[in-house]
C-alpha positions as CSV (number, residue, x, y, z in Angstrom):
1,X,0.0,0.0,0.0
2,X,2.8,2.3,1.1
3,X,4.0,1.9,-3.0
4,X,0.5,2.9,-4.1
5,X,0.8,6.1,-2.6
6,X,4.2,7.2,-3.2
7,X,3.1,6.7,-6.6
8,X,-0.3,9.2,-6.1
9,X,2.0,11.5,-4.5
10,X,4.6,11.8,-7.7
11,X,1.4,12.0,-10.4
12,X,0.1,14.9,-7.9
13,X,3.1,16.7,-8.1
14,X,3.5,16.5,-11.6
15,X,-0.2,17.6,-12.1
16,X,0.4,20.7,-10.0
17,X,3.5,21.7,-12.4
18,X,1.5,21.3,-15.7
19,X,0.2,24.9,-16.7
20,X,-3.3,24.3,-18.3
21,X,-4.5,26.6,-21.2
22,X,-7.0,29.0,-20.3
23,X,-10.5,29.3,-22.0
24,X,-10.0,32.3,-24.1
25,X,-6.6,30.1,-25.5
26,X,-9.0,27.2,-26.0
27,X,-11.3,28.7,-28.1
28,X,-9.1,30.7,-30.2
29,X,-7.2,27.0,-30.9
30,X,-10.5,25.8,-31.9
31,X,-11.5,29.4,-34.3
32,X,-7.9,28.7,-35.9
33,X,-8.4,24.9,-36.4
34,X,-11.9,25.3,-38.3
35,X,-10.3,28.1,-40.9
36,X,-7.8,25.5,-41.5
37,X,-10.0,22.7,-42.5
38,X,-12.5,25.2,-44.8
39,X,-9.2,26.5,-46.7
40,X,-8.5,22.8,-47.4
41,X,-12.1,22.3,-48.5
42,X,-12.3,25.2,-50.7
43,X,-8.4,24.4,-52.2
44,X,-9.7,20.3,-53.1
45,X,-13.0,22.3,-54.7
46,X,-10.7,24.5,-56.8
47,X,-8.4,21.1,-58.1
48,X,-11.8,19.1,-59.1
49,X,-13.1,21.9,-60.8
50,X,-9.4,22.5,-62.9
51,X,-9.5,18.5,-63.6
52,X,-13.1,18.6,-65.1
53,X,-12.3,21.7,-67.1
54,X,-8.9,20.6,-68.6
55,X,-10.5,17.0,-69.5
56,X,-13.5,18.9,-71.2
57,X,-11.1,20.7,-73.0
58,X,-8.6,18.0,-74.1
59,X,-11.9,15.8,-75.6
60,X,-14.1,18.5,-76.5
61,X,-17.3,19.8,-74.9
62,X,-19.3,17.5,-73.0
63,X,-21.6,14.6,-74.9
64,X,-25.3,15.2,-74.8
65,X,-27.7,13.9,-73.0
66,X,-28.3,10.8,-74.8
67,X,-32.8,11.4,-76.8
68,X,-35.2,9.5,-75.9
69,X,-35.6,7.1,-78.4
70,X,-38.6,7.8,-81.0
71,X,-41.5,6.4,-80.5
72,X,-41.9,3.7,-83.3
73,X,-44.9,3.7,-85.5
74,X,-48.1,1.3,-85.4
75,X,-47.6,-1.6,-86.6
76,X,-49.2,-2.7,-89.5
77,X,-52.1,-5.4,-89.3
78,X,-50.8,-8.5,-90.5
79,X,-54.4,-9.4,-92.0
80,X,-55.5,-8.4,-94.9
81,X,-59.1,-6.2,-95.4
82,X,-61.4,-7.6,-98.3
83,X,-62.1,-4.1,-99.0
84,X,-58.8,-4.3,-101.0
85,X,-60.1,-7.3,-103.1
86,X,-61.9,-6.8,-106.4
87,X,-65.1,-6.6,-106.5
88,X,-67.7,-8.1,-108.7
89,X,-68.6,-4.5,-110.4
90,X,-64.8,-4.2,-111.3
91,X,-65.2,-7.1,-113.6
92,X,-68.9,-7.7,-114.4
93,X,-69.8,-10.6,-112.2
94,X,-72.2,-10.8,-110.2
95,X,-73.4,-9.9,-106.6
96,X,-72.8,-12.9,-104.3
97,X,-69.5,-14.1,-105.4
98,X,-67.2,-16.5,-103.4
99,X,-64.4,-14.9,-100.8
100,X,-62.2,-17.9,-100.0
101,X,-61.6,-18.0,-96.4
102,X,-58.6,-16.1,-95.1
103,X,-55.4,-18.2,-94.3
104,X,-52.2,-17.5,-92.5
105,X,-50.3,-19.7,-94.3
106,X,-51.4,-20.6,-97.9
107,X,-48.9,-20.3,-100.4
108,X,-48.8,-18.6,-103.4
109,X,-49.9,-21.5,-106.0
110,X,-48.7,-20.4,-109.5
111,X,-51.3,-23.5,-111.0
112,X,-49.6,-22.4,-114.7
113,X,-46.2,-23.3,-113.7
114,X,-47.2,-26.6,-112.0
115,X,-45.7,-29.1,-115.0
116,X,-43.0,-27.4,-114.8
117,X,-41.8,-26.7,-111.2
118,X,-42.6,-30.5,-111.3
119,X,-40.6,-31.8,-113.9
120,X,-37.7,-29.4,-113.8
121,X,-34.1,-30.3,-112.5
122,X,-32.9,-27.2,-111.5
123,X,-34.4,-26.8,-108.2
124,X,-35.7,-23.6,-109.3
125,X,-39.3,-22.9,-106.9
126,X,-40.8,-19.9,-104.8
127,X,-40.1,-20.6,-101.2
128,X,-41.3,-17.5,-99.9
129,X,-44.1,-18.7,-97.3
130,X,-46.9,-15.7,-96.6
131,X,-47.6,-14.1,-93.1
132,X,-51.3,-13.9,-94.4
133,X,-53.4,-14.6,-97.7
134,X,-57.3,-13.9,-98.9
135,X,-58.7,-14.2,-101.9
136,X,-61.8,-14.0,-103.7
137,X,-63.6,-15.8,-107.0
138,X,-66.2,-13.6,-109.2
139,X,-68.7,-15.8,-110.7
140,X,-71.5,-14.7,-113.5
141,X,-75.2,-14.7,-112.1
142,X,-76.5,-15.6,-109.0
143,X,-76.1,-18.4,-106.8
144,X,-79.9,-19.2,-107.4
145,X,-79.2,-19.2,-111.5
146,X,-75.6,-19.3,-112.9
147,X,-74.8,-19.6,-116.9
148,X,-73.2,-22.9,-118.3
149,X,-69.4,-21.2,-117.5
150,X,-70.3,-18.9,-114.6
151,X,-66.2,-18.3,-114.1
152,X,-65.1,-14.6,-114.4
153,X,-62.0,-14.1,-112.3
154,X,-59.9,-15.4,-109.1
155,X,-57.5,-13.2,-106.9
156,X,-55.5,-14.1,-103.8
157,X,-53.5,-11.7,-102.2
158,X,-50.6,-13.1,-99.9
159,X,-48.8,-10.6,-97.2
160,X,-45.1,-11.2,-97.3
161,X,-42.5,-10.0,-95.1
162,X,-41.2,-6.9,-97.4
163,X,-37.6,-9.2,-98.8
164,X,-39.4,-12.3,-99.2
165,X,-42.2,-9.7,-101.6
166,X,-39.5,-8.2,-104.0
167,X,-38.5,-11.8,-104.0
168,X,-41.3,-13.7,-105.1
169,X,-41.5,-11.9,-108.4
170,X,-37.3,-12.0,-109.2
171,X,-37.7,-15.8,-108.5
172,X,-40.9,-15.9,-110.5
173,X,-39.1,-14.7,-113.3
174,X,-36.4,-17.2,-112.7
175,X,-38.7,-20.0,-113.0
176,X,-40.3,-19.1,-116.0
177,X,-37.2,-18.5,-117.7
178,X,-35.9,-21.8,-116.8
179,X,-39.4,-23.2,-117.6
180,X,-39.1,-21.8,-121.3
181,X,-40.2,-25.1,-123.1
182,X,-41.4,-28.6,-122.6
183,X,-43.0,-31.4,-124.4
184,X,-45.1,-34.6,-123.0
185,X,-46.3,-37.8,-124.1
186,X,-49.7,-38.9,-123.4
187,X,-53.6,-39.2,-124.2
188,X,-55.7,-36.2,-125.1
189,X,-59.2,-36.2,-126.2
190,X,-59.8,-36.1,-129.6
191,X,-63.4,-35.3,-131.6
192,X,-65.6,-37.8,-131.4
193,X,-64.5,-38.8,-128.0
194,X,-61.7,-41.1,-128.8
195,X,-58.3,-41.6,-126.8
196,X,-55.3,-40.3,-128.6
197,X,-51.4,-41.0,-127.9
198,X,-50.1,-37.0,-128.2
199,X,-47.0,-34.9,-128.0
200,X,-48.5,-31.8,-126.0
201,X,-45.6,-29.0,-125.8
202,X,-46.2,-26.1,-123.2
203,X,-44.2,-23.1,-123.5
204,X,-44.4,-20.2,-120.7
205,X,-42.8,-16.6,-121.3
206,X,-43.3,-13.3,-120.0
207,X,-45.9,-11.0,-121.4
208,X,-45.9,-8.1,-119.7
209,X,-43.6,-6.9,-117.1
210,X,-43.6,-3.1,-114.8
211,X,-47.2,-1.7,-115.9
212,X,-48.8,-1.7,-112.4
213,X,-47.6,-1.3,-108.7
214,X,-44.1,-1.9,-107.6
215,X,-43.3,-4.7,-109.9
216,X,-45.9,-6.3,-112.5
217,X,-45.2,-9.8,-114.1
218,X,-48.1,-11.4,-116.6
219,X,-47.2,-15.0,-117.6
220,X,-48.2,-16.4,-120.9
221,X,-48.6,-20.4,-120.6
222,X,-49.2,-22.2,-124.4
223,X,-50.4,-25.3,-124.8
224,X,-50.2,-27.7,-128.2
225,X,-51.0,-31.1,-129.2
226,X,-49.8,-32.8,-132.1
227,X,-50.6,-36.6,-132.9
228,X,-47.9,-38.7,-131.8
229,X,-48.2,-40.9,-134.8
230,X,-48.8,-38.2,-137.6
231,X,-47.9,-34.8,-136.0
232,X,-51.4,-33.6,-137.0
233,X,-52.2,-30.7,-134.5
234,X,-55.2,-31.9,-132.3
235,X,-57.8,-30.0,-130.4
236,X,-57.4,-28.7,-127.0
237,X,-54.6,-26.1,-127.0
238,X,-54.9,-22.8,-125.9
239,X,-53.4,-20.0,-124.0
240,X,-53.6,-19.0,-120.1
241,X,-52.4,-15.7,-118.8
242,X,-51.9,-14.9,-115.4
243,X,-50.9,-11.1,-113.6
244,X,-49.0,-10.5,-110.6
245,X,-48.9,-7.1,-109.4
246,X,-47.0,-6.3,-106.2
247,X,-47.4,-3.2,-103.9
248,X,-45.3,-2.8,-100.2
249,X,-45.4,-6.5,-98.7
250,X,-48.3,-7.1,-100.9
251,X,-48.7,-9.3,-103.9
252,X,-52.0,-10.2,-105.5
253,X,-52.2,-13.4,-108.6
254,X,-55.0,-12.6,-111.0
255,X,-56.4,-15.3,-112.8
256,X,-59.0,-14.2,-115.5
257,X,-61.2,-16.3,-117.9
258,X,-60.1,-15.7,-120.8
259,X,-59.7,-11.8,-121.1
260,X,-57.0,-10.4,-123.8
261,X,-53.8,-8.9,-122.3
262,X,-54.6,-5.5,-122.5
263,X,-58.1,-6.1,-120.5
264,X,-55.7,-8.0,-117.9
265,X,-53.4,-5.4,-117.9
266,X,-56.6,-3.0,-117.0
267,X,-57.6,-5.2,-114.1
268,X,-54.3,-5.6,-112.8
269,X,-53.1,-2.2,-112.5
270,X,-56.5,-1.6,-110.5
271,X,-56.3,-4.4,-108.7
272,X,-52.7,-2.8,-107.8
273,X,-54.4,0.3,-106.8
274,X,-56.2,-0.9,-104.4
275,X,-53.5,-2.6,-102.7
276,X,-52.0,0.5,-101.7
277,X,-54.9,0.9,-98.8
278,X,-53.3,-2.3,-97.0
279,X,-49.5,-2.5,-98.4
280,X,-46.5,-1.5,-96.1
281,X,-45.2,1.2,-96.8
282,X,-48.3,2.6,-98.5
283,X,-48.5,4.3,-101.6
């Protein structure tokens, strides 16, 4: 215990020699202190300030704030209005002809080109597949009284996506081209009734080509039968034309009865105006 309290006794004597700041020292300490700290502040303000300046400078002036982006437009309806179809009074036919049911899917059927895309070893064919087709046939009469051949006209209209449209008439022209002629053996029909062995040759061509919407193709199928014995002609040839008009995304076959080219031509070029209603881009 005694060692305890020499030990009190030294700290006490050194506590009496320390001479302890007075208040108005203490505070002035602390006024000094603070003006320190705000001149470092404002000095690390000044050198963030420089660094911004001089790396504006050295790049150029600040990017932009980037736009918002724009606000697309409405997409257009994949479907296809009938209002765009022909209608009975732009041929002649009558009032209650047939629209074929609507179909996502259906592909273009160029029926004039079958023997060919069948028989041909180039691989040549139109593989575009449609986001949507419609069509329509125009009949004579009613449905109550038709005449003998009430057939007028048939349309389809197939959406494409806008490639795969410019496409289906370059390839169409590829096919026919590669078509150009073919001959076949086999039985026709002759007067009287009778069986026949014939040579029937079909040729297709182009003919008519840019006279209505974006692009314009008719193609001209002939037909011709000789005897396979004695190369006399026989009955049951004939010619078949068939338009294509295409507008935007849009592309419309026109099959008619038996209207001349420049009554096709007629039909198709309105057909093609009317198209321009539903196409993307519209006319």
């Amino acid at each position: 215990m005694s060692d305890l309290r020499d030990l009190m006794s030294d700290v006490t004597t050194d506590l009496a020699a320390v001479r302890w700041p007075s208040a108005d020292e203490l505070r002035g300490r602390v006024r000094r202190r603070r003006r320190r700290n705000l001149v470092a502040v404002a000095g690390a303000v000044i050198v963030v300030t420089a660094g911004a300046t001089g790396l504006a400078t050295a790049g150029g002036p600040p990017p932009p704030m980037p736009a918002a982006p724009p606000v697309s437009a409405a997409p257009v309806p994949v479907e296809i209005p009938r209002s765009v179809l022909l209608s009975p009074a732009d041929v002649g036919a009558g009032p209650d002809s047939q629209i074929d049911g609507p179909d996502a899917f259906r592909p273009l059927q160029p029926d004039e080109l079958t023997l060919c895309l069948t028989t041909n070893s180039s691989g040549l064919k139109l593989p575009q597949v449609p986001r949507f087709s419609v069509g329509v046939t125009l009949l004579l009469g009613t449905e109550a009284s038709r005449p003998e051949r009430p057939f007028v006209l048939a349309q389809q209209i197939h959406r494409y996506a806008g490639p795969d449209a410019v496409a289906v008439l370059r390839d169409l022209r590829s096919v026919v081209a590669a078509c150009g002629i073919r001959t076949v053996t086999g039985e026709v029909t002759a007067a009287g009734g009778a069986k026949v062995a014939a040579r029937v040759t079909h040729t297709w061509s182009i003919a008519a080509e840019n006279f209505a919407g974006d692009d314009s193709v008719v193609v001209r199928h002939d037909v011709s039968a000789v005897d396979a014995s004695t190369g006399r002609p026989l009955d049951g040839g004939g010619s078949e034309l068939v338009a294509y008009v295409r507008v935007g995304d849009l592309v419309t076959r026109i099959v008619p009865r038996d209207q001349p080219l420049p009554e096709l031509r007629k039909i198709a070029a309105q057909a093609g105006t009317r198209l321009c209603g539903a196409s993307d881009p519209p006319c």
